[in-house]
N, C-alpha and C positions, 0 to 999 in steps of 0.2 A: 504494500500500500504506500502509496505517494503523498507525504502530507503539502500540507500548503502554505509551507516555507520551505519545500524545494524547488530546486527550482534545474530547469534545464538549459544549457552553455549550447552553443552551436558555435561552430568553428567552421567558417568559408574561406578558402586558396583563393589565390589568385590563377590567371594566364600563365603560360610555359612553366605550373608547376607539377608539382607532388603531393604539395601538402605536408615537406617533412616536420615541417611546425608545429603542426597541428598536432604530431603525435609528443612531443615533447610538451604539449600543455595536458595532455591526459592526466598525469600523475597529481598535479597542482590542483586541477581540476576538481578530479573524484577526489582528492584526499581532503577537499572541504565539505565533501558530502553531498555534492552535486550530481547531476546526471549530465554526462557527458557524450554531445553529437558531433564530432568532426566530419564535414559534409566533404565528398567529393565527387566534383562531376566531373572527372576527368582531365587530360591534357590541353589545352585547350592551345591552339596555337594562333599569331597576330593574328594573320589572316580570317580567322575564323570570326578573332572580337571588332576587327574592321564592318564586319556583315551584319545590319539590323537584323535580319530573319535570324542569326545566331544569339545575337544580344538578347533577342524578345526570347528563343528557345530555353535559353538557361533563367530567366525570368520567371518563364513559368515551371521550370526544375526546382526552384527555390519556392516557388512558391506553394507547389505539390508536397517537397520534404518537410515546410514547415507545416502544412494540413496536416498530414500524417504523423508528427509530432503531437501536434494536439489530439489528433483523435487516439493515441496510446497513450496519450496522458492526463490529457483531458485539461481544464483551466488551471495550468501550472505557470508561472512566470517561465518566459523564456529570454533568452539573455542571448547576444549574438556577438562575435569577434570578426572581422574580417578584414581580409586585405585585398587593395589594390582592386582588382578584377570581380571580385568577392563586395567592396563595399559598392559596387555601382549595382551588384544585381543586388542586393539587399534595399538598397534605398529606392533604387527603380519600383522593386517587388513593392515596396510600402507606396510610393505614391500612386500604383496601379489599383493594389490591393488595400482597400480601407480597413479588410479585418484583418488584417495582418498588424498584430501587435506584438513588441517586441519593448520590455523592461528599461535594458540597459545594451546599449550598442557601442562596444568598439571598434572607432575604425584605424588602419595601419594603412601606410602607404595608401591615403585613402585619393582613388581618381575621380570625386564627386564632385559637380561645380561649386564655386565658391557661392555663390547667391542660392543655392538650394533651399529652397521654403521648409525649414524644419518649425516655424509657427504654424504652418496644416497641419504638420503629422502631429505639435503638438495637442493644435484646438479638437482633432480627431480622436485624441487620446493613443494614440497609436507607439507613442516614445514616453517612456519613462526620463532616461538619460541617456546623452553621448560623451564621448571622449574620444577626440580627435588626435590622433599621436602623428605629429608630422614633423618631416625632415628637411631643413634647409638647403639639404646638397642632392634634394631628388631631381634630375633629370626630364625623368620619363612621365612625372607628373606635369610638367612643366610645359609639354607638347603632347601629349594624349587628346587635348580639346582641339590640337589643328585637324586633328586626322579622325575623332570618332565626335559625333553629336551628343548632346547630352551630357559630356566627362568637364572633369576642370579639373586644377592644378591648387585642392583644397591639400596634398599631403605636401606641398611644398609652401604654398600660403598661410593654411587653416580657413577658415569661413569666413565670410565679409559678416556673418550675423554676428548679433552676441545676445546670450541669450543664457538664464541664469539656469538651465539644464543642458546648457551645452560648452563643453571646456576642451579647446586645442591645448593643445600640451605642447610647445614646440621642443624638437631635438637640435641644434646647429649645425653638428656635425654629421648628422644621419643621413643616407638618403633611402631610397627606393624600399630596401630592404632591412 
């Protein structure tokens, strides 16, 4: 039985990965008594996140794993971590999908615009908190919005918003990864 102060962690990859992160947060994870999802949809290569029809596919992959999360667990907090490739379909999945709620949201190397309306998801209730962890020496956040629609260079910026449930953390020396 599942009480309700547990809660469940989801962990989304980014592009040209693996995921091997994601396995190294397992132990941290479970060992606060948490239930632990490291989500992976595979390899995903440029070309592939260049192509709407692919962007909208994993969209609704994310959107499908968090349904079926809930429906095994029914109204549990869920909490999400992601990177990169990982925070565009999370935030895309929320502003498509209005029941899509999600506690507390970490994003890494996050490729999300910087003007992203996180006052909808909040007035929807859909975001408890974020935490934006960005890097000043990211690259690839910096030109992802020339080349794909919808992306910005918030893990090299942080957000233009401010908002007292939402906190970039800058890194100086970090970039991408």
């Amino acid at each position: 039985m599942v009480s309700s102060e547990t809660r469940v962690v989801v962990a989304v990859h980014g592009i040209e990965s693996l995921g091997a992160w994601q396995m190294e947060l397992a132990p941290l994870i479970s060992g606060q008594g948490w239930i632990y999802h490291p989500l992976y949809f595979g390899r995903v290569r440029l070309i592939q996140f260049l192509l709407r029809r692919e962007r909208r596919k994993r969209v609704e992959w994310f959107r499908d794993r968090y349904n079926d999360i809930r429906k095994q667990y029914g109204d549990i907090r869920i909490s999400v971590i992601a990177h990169s490739y990982g925070t565009y379909m999370v935030t895309r999945t929320l502003e498509v999908y209005p029941h899509i709620k999600i506690d507390e949201l970490i994003l890494c190397g996050s490729i999300v615009r910087r003007d992203f309306d996180w006052d909808q998801l909040f007035r929807r209730g859909q975001v408890g908190r974020i935490r934006n962890d960005y890097g000043r020496k990211d690259s690839w956040a910096g030109i992802v919005n020339l080349v794909v629609p919808g992306t910005g260079p918030s893990e090299r910026d942080g957000f233009a918003s401010e908002h007292d449930r939402l906190l970039d953390e800058e890194f100086e020396h970090c970039g991408h990864n």
